[in-house]
C-alpha distance (Angstrom), angle and dihedral (degrees) to the residues before:
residue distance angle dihedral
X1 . . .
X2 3.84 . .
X3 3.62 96.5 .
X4 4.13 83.6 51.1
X5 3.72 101.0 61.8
X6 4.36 80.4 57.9
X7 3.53 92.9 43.9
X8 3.99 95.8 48.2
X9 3.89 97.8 52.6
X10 3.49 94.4 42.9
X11 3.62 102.0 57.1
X12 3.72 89.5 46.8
X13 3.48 90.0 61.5
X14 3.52 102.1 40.1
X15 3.95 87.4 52.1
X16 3.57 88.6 52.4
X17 3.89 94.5 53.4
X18 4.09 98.4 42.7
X19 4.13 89.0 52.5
X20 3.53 77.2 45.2
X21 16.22 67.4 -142.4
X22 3.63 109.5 -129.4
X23 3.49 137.6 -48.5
X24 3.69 112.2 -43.2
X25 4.02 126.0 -172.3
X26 3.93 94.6 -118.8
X27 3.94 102.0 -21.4
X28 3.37 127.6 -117.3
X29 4.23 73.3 56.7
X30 4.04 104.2 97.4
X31 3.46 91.9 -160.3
X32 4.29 120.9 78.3
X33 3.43 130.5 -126.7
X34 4.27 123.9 -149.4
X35 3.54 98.9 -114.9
X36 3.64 112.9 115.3
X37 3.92 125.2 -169.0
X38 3.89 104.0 -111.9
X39 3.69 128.8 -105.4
X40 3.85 116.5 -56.6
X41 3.76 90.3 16.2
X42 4.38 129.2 125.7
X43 3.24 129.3 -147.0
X44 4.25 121.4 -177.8
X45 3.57 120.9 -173.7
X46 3.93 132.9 -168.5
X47 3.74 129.3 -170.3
X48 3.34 152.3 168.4
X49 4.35 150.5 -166.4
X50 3.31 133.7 -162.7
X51 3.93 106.5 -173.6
X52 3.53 131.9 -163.0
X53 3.98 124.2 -161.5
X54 3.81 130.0 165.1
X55 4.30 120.0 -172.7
X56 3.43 129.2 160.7
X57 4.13 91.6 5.7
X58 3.86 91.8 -61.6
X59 3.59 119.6 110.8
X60 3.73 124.1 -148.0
X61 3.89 121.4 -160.8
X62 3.39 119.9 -165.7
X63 4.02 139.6 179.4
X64 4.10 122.9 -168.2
X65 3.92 112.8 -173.4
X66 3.97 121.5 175.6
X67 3.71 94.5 -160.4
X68 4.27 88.7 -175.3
X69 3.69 108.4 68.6
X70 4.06 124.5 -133.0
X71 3.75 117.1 -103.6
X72 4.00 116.1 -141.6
X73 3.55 114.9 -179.5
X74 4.18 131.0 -170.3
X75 4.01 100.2 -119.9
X76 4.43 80.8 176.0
X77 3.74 128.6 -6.0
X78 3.88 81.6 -91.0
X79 4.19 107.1 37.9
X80 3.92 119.1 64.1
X81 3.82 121.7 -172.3
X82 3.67 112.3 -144.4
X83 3.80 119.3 -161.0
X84 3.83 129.0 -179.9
X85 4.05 134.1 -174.2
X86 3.88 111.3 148.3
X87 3.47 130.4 173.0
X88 4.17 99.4 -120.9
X89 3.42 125.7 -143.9
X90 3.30 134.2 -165.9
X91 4.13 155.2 178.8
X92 3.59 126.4 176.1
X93 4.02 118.0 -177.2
X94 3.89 116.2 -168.4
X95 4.02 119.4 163.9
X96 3.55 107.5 -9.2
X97 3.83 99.2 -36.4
X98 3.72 150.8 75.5
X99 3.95 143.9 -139.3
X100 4.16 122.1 -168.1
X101 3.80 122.2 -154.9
X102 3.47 122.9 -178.7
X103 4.21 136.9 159.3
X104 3.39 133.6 93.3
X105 3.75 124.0 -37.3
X106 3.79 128.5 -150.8
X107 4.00 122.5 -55.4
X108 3.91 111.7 -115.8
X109 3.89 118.5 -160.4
X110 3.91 109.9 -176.2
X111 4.07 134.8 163.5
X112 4.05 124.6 -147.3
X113 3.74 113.2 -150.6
X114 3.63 123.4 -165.5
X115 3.59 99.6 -155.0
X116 3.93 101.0 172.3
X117 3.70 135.7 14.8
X118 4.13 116.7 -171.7
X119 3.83 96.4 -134.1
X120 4.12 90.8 -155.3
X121 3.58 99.1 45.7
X122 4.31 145.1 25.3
X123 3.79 93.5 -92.0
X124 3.82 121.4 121.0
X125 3.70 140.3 152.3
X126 4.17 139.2 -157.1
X127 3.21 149.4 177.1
X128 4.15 124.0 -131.7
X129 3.80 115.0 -168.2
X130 3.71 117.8 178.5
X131 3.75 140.1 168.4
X132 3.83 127.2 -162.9
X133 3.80 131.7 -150.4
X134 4.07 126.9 -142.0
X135 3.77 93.0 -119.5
X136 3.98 85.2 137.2
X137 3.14 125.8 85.6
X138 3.90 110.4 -104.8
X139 3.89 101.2 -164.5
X140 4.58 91.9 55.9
X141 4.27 86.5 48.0
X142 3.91 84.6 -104.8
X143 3.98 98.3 126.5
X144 3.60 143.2 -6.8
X145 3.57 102.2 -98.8
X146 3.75 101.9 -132.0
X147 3.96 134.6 53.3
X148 4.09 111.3 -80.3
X149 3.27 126.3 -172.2
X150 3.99 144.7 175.2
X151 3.61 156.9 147.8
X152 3.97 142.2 -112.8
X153 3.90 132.1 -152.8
X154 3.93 98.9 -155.3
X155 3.82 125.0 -172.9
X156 3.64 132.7 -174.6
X157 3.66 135.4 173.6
X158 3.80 131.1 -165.2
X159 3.87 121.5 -137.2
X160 3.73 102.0 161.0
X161 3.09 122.5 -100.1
X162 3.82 83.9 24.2
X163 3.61 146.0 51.3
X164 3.72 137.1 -178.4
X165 3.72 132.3 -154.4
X166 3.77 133.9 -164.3
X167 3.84 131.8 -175.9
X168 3.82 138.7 -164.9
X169 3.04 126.4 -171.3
X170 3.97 151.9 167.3
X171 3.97 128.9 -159.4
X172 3.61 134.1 -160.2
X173 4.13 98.5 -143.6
X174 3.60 104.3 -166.2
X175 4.06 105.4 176.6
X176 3.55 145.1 165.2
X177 4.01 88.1 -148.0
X178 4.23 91.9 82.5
X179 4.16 87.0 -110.8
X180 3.35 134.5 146.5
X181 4.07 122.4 -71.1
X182 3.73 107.8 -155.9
X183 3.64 105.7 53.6
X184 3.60 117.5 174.0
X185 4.05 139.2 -171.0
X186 3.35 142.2 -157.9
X187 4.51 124.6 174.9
X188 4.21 134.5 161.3
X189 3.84 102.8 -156.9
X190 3.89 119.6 176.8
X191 4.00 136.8 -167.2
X192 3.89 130.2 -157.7
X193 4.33 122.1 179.9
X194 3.62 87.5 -130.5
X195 4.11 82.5 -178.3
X196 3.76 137.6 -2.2
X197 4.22 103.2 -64.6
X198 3.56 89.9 -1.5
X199 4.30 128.0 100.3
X200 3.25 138.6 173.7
X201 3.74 118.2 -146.2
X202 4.23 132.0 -161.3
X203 3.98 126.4 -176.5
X204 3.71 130.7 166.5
X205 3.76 121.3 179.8
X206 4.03 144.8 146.6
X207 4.24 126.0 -147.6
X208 3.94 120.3 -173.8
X209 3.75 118.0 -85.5
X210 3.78 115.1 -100.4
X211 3.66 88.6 -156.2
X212 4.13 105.7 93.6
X213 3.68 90.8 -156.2
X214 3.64 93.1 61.2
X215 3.89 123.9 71.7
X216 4.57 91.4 -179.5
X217 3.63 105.1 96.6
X218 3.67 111.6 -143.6
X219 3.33 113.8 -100.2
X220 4.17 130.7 -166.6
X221 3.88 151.5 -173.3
X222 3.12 133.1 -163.1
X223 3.99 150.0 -171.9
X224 4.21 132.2 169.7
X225 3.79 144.9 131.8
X226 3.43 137.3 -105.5
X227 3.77 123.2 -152.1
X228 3.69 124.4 -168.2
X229 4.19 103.2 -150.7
X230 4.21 72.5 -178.0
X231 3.95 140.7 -8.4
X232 3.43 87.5 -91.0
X233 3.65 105.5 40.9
X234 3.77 134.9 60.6
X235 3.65 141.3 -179.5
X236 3.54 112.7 -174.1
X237 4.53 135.8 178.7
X238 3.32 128.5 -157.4
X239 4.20 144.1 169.1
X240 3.87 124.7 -153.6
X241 3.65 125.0 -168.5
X242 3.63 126.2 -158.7
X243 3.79 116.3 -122.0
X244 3.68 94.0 -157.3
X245 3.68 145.3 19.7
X246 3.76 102.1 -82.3
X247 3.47 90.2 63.0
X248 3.45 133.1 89.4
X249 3.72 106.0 -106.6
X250 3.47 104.9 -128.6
X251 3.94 135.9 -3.7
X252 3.58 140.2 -168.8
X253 4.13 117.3 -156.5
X254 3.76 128.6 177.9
X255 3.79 129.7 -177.6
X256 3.52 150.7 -155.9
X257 3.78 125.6 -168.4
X258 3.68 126.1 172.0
X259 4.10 125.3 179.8
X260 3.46 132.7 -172.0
């Protein structure tokens, strides 16, 4: 198992750097921001986790890598479409061995509207709708199964050099994998320009725990940076720590995001 926990970490990263989920405000940040990318306008976006959790005296390794970026697309200045079909990977370690899954996962369509801008001020509001499809296949871990869907309530206001984010939001988990139904999520994420091209990014949050045994919501932190080699490309780092049990311990996620 030793020469695993190398093995794991380095292939994420390696993946990351030869291909040089939705629409994040500043990925590694889980939590979205309102800002859309204006009408005709592309975003693609590829990332990565390698995640680290230990219970009981066993540790489990595991790496997640969409290798298909999501597509978000400006329908108006104020309405994005957001679509998402990766090819998952993944490898989970636990107690001296190791299982690999990989195909393609379920198909996410999702729209962001800005609904209300405060024309004197940084605050701003929108709603995110989005539906998935069970293009994965259940029975491997690769999808859900079923058709899920959901909305967000997103927030974000603008007090140069920072802004902060926060989402709620609700969604209907149908599954084949005997998991919850009603998920739901709450997260505060924040940005600050700490230098010219350079931020540095914070988010905390908790959602309700799919797993029906389980009555700890998982609960997260999180810090990274995002540099801009360009104003319209990123790469971006970041570590989140789990503030309970139901959490993974410990995470790493990196990022790539190109628009034109």
């Amino acid at each position: 198992m030793q020469n695993k926990h190398f093995i794991v970490p380095i292939l994420f990263f390696t993946t990351l750097i030869v291909f040089s989920s939705l629409s994040y405000a500043a990925h590694p940040l889980i939590t979205d921001d309102t800002g859309t990318q204006g009408k005709g306008k592309f975003q693609f976006e590829i990332i990565g986790e390698y995640g680290y959790d230990s219970e009981d005296g066993v540790r489990t390794d595991s790496v997640q890598i969409p290798t298909t970026p999501v597509l978000s697309y400006g329908i108006t200045d104020n309405i994005d479409a957001v679509f998402g079909i990766s090819y998952l990977y993944q490898r989970e370690g636990e107690g001296g061995t190791s299982t690999d899954e990989d195909g393609i996962s379920d198909t996410s369509v999702e729209f962001k509207w800005r609904l209300y801008e405060y024309e004197k001020g940084g605050l701003s509001f929108a709603l995110k709708p989005g539906i998935t499809f069970p293009t994965g296949d259940d029975e491997r871990g690769l999808g859900a199964g079923r058709i899920t869907y959901g909305m967000f309530l997103i927030t974000t206001e603008e007090i140069e050099p920072f802004a902060f984010h926060l989402n709620l939001g609700y969604k209907k988990n149908e599954n084949k994998l005997d998991e919850r139904n009603d998920i739901w999520h709450a997260s505060l994420g924040g940005e600050v320009e700490v230098i010219k091209d350079l931020k540095i990014v914070g988010n905390i949050g908790i959602e309700r725990n799919p797993d029906k045994t389980s009555h700890q919501n998982p609960a997260f932190i999180l810090g990274g940076v995002v540099y801009s080699v360009t104003e319209d490309f990123d790469v971006d780092v970041g570590f989140k720590g789990g503030l309970n049990k139901s959490e993974t311990d410990s995470s790493v996620l990196a990022g790539i995001t190109v628009r034109f």
